[in-house]
DOTIGU-400467 format. One record per residue (C-alpha): residue number from 1; residue in one letter; x, y, z. Coordinates in steps of 0.1 Angstrom, whole numbers, plus 2048, in hexadecimal, padded with zeros to 3 digits. Layout:
N
+--------+-------+-----+-----+-----+
! marmar ! mikol !   x !   y !   z !
+--------+-------+-----+-----+-----+
!    NUM !     a !   X !   Y !   Z !
...
+--------+-------+-----+-----+-----+
END
This chain:
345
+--------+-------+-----+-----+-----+
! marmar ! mikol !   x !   y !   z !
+--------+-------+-----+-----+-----+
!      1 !     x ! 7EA ! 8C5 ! 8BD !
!      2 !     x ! 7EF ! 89B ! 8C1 !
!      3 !     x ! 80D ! 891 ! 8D0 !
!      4 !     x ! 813 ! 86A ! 8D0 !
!      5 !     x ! 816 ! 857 ! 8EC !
!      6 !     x ! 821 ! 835 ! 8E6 !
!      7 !     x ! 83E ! 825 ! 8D0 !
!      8 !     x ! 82A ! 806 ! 8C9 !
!      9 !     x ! 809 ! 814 ! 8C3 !
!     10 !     x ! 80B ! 82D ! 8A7 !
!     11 !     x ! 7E8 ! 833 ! 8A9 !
!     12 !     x ! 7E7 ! 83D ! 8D3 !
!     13 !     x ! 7EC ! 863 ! 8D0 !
!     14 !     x ! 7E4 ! 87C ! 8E7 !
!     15 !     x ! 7C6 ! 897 ! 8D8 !
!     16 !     x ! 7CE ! 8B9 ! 8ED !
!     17 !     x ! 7B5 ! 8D4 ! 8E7 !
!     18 !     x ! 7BE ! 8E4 ! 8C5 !
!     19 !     x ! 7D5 ! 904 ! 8BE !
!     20 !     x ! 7C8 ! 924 ! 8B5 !
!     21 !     x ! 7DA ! 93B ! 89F !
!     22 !     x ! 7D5 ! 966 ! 89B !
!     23 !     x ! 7B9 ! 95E ! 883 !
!     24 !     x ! 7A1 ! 94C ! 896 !
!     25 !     x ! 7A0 ! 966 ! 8B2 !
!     26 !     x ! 788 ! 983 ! 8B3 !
!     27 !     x ! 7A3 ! 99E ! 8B3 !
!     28 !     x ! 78C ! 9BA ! 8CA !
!     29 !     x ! 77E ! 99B ! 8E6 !
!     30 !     x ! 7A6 ! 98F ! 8E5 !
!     31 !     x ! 7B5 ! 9B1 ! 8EB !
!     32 !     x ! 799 ! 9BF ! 907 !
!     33 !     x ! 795 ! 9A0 ! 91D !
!     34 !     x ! 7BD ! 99E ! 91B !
!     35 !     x ! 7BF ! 9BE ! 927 !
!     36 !     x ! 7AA ! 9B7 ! 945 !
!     37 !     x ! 7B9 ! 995 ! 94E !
!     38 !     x ! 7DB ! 99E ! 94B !
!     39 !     x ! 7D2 ! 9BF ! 960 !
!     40 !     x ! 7CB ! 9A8 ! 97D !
!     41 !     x ! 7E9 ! 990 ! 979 !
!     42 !     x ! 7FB ! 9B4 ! 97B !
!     43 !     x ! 7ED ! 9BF ! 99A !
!     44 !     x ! 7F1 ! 99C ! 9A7 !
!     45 !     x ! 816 ! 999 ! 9A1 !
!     46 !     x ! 821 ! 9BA ! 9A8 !
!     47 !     x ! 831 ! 9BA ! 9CA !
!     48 !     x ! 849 ! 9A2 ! 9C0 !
!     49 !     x ! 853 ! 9B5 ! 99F !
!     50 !     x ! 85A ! 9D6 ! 9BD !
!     51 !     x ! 86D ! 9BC ! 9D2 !
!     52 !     x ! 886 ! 9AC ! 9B7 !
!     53 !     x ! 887 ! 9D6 ! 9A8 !
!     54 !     x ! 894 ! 9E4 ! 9CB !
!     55 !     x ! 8AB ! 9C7 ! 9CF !
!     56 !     x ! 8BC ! 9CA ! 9B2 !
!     57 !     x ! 8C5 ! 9EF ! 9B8 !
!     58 !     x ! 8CE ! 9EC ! 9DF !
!     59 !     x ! 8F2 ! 9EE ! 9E6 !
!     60 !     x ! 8F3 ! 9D4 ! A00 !
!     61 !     x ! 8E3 ! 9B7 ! 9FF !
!     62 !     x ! 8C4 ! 9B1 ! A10 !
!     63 !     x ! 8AF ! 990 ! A0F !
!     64 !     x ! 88C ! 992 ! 9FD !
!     65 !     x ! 87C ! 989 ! A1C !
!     66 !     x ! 88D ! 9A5 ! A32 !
!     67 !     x ! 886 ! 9BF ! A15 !
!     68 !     x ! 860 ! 9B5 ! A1A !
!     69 !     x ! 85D ! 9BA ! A3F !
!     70 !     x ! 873 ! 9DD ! A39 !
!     71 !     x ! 85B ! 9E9 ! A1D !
!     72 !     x ! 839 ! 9DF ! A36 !
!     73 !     x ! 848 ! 9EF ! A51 !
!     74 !     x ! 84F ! A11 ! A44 !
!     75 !     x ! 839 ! A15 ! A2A !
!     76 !     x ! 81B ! 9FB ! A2E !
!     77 !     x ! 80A ! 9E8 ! A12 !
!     78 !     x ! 809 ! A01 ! 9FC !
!     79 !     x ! 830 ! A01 ! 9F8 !
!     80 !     x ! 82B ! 9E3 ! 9E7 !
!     81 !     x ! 814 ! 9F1 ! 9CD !
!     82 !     x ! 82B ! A10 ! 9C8 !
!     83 !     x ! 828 ! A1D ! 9A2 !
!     84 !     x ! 80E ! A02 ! 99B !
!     85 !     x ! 7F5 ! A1B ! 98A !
!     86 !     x ! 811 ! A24 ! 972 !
!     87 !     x ! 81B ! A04 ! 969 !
!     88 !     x ! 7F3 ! 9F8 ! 95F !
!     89 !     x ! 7F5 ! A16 ! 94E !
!     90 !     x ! 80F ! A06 ! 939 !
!     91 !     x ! 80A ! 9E2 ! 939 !
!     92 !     x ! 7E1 ! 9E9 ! 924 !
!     93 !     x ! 7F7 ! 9F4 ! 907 !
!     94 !     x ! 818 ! 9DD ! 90B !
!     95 !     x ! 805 ! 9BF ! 90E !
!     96 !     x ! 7F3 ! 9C4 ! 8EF !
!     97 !     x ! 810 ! 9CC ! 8D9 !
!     98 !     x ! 81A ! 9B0 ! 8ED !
!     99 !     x ! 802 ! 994 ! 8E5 !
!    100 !     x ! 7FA ! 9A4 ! 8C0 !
!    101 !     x ! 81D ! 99D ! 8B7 !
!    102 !     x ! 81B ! 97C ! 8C6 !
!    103 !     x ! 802 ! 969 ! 8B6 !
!    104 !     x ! 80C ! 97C ! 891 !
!    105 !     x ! 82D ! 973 ! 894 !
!    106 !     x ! 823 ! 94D ! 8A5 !
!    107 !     x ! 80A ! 941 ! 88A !
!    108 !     x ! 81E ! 94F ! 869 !
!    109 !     x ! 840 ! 941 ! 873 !
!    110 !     x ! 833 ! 922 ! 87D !
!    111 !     x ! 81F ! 91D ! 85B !
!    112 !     x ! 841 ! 929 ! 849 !
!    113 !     x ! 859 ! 90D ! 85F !
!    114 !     x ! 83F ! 8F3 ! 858 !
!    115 !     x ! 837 ! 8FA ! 837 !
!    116 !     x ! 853 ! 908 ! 826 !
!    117 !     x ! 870 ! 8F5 ! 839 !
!    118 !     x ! 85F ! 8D6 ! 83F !
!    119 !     x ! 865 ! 8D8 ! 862 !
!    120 !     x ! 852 ! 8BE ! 87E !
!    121 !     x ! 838 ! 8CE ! 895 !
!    122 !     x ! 84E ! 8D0 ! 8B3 !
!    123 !     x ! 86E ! 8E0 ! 89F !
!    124 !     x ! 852 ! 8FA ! 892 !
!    125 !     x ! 843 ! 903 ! 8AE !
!    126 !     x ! 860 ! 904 ! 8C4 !
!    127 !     x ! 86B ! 91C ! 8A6 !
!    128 !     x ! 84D ! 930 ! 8A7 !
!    129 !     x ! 84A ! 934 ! 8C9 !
!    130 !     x ! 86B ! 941 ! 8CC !
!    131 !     x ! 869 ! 95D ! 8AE !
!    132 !     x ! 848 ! 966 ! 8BE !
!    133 !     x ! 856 ! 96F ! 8E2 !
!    134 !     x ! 874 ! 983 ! 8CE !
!    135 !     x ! 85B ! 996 ! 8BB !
!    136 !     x ! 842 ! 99B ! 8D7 !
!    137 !     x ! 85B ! 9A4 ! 8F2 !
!    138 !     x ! 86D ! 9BF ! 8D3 !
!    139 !     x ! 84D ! 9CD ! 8CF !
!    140 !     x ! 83F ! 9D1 ! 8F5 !
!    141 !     x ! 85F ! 9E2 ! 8FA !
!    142 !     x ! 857 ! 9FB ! 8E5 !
!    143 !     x ! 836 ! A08 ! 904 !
!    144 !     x ! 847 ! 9F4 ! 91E !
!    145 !     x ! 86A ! A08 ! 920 !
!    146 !     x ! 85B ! A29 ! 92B !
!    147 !     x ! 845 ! A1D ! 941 !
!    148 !     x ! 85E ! A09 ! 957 !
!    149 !     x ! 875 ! A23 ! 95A !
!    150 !     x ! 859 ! A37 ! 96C !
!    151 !     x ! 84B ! A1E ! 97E !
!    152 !     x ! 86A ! A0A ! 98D !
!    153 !     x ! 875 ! A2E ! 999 !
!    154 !     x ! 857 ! A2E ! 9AB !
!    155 !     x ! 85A ! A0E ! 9B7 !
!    156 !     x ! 87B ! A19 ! 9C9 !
!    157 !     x ! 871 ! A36 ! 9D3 !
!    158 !     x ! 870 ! A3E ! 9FA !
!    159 !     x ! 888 ! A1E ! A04 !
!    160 !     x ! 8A9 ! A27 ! A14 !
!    161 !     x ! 8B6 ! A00 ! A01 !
!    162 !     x ! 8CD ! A19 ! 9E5 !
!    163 !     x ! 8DA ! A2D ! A01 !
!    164 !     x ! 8DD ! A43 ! 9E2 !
!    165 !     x ! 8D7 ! A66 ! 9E0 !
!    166 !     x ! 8D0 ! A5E ! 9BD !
!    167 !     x ! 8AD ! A56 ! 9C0 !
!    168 !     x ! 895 ! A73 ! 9B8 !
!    169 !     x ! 876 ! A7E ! 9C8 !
!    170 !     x ! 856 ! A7A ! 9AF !
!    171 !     x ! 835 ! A7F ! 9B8 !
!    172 !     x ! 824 ! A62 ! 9A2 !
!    173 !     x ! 82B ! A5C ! 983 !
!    174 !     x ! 81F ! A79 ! 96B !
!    175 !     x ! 83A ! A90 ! 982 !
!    176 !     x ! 854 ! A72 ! 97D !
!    177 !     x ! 84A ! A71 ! 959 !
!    178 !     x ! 850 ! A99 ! 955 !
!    179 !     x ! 86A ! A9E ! 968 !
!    180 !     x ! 881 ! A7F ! 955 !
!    181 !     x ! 873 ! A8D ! 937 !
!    182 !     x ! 880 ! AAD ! 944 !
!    183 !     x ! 8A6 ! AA2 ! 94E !
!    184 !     x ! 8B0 ! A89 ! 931 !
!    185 !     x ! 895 ! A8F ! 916 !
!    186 !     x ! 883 ! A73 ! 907 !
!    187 !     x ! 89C ! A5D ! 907 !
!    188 !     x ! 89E ! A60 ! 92C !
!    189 !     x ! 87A ! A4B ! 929 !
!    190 !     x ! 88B ! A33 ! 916 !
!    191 !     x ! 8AA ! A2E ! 92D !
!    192 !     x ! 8BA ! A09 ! 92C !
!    193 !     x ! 8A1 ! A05 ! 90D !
!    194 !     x ! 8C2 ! 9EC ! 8F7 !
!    195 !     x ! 8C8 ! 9D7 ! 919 !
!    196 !     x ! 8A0 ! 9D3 ! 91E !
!    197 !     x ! 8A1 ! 9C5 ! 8FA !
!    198 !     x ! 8C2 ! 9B2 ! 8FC !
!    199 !     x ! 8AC ! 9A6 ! 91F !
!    200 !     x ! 889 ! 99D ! 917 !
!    201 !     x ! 88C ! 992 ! 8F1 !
!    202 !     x ! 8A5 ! 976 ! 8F8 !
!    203 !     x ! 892 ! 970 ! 916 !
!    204 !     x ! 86F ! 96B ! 90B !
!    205 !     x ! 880 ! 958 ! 8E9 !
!    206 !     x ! 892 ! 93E ! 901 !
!    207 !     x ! 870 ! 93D ! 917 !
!    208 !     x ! 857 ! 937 ! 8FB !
!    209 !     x ! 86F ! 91E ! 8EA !
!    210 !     x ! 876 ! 90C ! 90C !
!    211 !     x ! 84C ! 90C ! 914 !
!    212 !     x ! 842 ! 8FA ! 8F0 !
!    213 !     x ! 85F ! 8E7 ! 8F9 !
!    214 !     x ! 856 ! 8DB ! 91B !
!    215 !     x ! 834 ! 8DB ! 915 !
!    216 !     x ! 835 ! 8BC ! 8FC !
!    217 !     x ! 853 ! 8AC ! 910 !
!    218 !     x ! 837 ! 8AC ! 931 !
!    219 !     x ! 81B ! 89C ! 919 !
!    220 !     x ! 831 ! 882 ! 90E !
!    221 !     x ! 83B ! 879 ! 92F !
!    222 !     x ! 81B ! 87B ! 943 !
!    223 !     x ! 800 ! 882 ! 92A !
!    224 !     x ! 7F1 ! 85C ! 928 !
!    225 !     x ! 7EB ! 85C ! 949 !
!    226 !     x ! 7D8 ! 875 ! 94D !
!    227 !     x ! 7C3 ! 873 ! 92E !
!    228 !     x ! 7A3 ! 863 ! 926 !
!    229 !     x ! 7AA ! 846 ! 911 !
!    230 !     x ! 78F ! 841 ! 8F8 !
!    231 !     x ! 789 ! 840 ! 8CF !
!    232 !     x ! 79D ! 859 ! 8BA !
!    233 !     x ! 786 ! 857 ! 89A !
!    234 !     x ! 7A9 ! 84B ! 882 !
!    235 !     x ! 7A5 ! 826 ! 88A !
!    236 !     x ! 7B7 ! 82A ! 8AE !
!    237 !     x ! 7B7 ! 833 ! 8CB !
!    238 !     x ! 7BE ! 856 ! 8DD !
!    239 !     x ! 7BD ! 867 ! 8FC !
!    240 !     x ! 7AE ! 884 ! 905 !
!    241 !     x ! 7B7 ! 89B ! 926 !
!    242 !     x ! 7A0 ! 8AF ! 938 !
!    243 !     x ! 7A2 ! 8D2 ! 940 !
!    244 !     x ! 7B2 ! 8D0 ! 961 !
!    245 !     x ! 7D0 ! 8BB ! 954 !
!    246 !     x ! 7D7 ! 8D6 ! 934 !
!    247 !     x ! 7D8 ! 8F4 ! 94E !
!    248 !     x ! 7EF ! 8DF ! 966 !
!    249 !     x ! 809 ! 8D6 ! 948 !
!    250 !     x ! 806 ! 8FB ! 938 !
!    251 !     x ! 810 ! 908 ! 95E !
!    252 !     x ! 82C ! 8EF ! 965 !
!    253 !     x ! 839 ! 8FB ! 942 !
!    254 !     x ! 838 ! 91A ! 949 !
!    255 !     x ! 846 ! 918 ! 968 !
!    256 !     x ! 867 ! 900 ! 959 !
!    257 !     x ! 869 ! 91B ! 93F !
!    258 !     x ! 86F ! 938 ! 957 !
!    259 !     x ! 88E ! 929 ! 967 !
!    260 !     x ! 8A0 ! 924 ! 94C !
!    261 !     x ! 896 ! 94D ! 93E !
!    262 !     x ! 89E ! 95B ! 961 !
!    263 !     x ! 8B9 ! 94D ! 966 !
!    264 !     x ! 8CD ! 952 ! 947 !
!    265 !     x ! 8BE ! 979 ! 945 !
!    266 !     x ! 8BF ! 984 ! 967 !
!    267 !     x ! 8E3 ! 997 ! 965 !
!    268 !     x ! 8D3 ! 9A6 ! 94C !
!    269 !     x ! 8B3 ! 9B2 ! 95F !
!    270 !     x ! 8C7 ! 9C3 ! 97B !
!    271 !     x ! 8DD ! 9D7 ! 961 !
!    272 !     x ! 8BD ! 9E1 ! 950 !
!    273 !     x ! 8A9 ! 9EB ! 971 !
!    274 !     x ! 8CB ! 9FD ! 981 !
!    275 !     x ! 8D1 ! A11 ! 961 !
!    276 !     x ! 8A9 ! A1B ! 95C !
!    277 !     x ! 8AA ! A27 ! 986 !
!    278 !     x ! 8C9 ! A33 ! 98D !
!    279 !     x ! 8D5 ! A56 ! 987 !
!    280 !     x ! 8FC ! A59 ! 981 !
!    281 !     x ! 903 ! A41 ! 9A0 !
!    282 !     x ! 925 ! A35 ! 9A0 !
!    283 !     x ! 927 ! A49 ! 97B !
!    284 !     x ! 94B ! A5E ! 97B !
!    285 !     x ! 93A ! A74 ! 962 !
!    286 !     x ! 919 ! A7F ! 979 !
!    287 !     x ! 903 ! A75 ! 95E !
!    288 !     x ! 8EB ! A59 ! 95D !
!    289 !     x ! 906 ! A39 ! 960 !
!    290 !     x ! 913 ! A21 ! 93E !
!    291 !     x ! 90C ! 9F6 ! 941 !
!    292 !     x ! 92E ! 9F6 ! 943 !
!    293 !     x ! 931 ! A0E ! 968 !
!    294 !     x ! 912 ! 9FA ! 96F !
!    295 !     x ! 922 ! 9DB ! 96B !
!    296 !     x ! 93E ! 9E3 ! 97D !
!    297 !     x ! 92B ! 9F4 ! 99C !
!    298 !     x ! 919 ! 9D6 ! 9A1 !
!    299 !     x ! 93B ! 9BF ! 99F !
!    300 !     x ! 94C ! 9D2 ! 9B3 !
!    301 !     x ! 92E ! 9D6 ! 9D0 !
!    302 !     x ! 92B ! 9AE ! 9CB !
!    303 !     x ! 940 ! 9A0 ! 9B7 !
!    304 !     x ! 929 ! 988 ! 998 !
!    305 !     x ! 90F ! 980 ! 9B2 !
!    306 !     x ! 902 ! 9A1 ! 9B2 !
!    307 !     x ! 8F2 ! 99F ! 992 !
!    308 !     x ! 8E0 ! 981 ! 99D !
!    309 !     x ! 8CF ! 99B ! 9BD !
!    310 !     x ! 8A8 ! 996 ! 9B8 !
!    311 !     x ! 8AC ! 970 ! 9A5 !
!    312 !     x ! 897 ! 966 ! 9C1 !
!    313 !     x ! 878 ! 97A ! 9BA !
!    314 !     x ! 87E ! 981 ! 998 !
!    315 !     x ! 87F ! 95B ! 994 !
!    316 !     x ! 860 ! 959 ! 9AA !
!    317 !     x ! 84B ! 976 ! 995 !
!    318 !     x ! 856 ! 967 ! 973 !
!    319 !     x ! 848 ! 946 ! 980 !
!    320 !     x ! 828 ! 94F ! 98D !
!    321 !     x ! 822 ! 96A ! 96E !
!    322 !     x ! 82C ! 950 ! 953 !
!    323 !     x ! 816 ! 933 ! 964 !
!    324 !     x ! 7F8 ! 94D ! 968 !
!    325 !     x ! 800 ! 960 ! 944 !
!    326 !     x ! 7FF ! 93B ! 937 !
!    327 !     x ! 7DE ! 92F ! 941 !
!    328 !     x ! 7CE ! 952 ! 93D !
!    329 !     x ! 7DB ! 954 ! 91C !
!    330 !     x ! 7CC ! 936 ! 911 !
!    331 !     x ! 7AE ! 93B ! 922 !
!    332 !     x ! 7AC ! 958 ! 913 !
!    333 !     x ! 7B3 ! 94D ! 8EF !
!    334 !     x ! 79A ! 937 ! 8F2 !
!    335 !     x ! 77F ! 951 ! 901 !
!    336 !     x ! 788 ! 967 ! 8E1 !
!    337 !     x ! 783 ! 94B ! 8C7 !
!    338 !     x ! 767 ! 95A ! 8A9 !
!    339 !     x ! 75E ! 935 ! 8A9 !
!    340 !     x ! 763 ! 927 ! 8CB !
!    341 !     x ! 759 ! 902 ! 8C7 !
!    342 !     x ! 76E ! 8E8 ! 8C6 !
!    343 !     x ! 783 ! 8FD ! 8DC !
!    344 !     x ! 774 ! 8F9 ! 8FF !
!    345 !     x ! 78B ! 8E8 ! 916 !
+--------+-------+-----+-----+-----+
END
């Protein structure tokens, strides 16, 4: 990737280390060192994904930091970490359906826009980008449903923030698995499975679009100073950045992306997490409650703003993930190369 620099020197351009598409990777390296880096990302990030989940089912509203102190005090560290082991079960499998789907859907749709169409490189891969996060996040769905149904339930579990008699009792998450599966059937696992969709496909569209966007908008800002100005090889010149300057960009990208997704999804989110914990709350016909008496309980226990409870750490978690996810991923990418030189940061 070259983006230029200068208006009056055609030649000054700005040599970022170069793209690589599903074809260059090894497919088994890709798939078993994602599973291990994104495992600890996971476990990293996980208390604030039980924070923003128990504030978006609470009736009243409670600030993050008071729900922290409430959830050490009765229950200690490990409240944080409740239905962690069910949620790695489930992230091995979502994230490779999740990063397959990516880089297929990223490198053929860009070669068609470009190609085909005729389009420029940023109107290609801001097109790309964008079908790949609506594939990826369609097809992680799929694995990721189920298990966060189970898993935010057990996240809620033993807080008194519902005030809901609701809330059932599991003990871990092969008895929440069986006894869901034993109430509502299959489909019980797959609860809030259209909203998730309606969620995270739009969602991770406008995110990588806004990333591929961001990213070059950054470099053609900043990028000449701080690049290494020296001979391109075309009769030019061209700069070069160092490692340390591609990770900070890729992290401030990620990070600009994220506000704009959470904030345009997040009414969204808390539908989808009060439908896939909450049994028949506020439903008139004592079965598992519709968007539309979701939507309604949370207007009428806040009015609009209460489908923006958990922005704060949602906002927070989708930062820090996308920033970490980014440089991993590349990281990664470049660790599963078949020819890794000319790749090295």
């Amino acid at each position: 990737m070259s983006l230029s620099t200068a208006e009056d020197d055609s030649t000054s351009e700005i040599h970022l280390p170069a793209d690589i598409d599903w074809e260059m990777l090894d497919k088994s390296k890709f798939f078993f060192l994602g599973a291990a880096l994104f495992s600890g990302v996971s476990g990293t990030l996980y208390p604030i994904v039980v924070l923003k989940t128990r504030q978006q089912v609470m009736i009243k509203d409670i600030s993050c930091f008071q729900m922290a102190a409430s959830i050490f005090k009765t229950e200690g560290c490990r409240g944080f970490y409740r239905g962690f082991g069910t949620s790695l079960m489930g992230t091995i499998p979502a994230r490779a359906l999740y990063m397959g789907a990516l880089e297929f859907t990223k490198s053929n749709v860009g070669n068609v826009a470009s190609v085909q169409f005729g389009l420029s490189e940023a109107s290609s891969s801001a097109i790309a980008n964008a079908a790949a996060g609506l594939s990826a996040a369609m097809a992680a769905q799929l694995v990721w449903t189920p298990i966060d149904v189970v898993s935010q339930r057990l996240m809620v579990q033993g807080s008194d923030c519902c005030n809901s008699t609701s809330l059932k009792k599991y003990n871990g998450g092969i008895d929440a698995f069986r006894k869901i599966v034993n109430v509502d059937g299959v489909k019980g696992l797959y609860r809030g499975f259209g909203i998730s969709i309606l969620t995270y496909a739009p969602s991770n569209a406008v995110w990588w679009a806004s990333y591929s966007i961001a990213h070059r908008v950054i470099w053609g800002c900043i990028g000449c100073y701080c690049c290494k100005k020296g001979e391109n090889g075309y009769g030019g010149t061209g700069y070069t950045p160092d490692g340390k300057s591609v990770v900070a960009v890729q992290g401030l990208s990620a990070s600009m992306a994220s506000g704009v997704s959470a904030l345009v999804t997040m009414p969204l989110d808390t539908i989808k997490t009060r439908l896939q914990v909450l049994d028949g709350e506020g439903s008139v016909r004592g079965k598992s409650p519709t968007v539309i008496e979701t939507v309604r309980n949370l207007v009428k226990e806040g009015g609009l703003g209460a489908c923006y409870r958990g922005l704060g750490p949602r906002w927070a978690s989708m930062s820090m993930s996308a920033t970490t996810m980014i440089t991993t991923y590349e990281f990664l990418k470049r660790l599963s190369t078949k020819n890794q030189e000319g790749f090295a940061l």
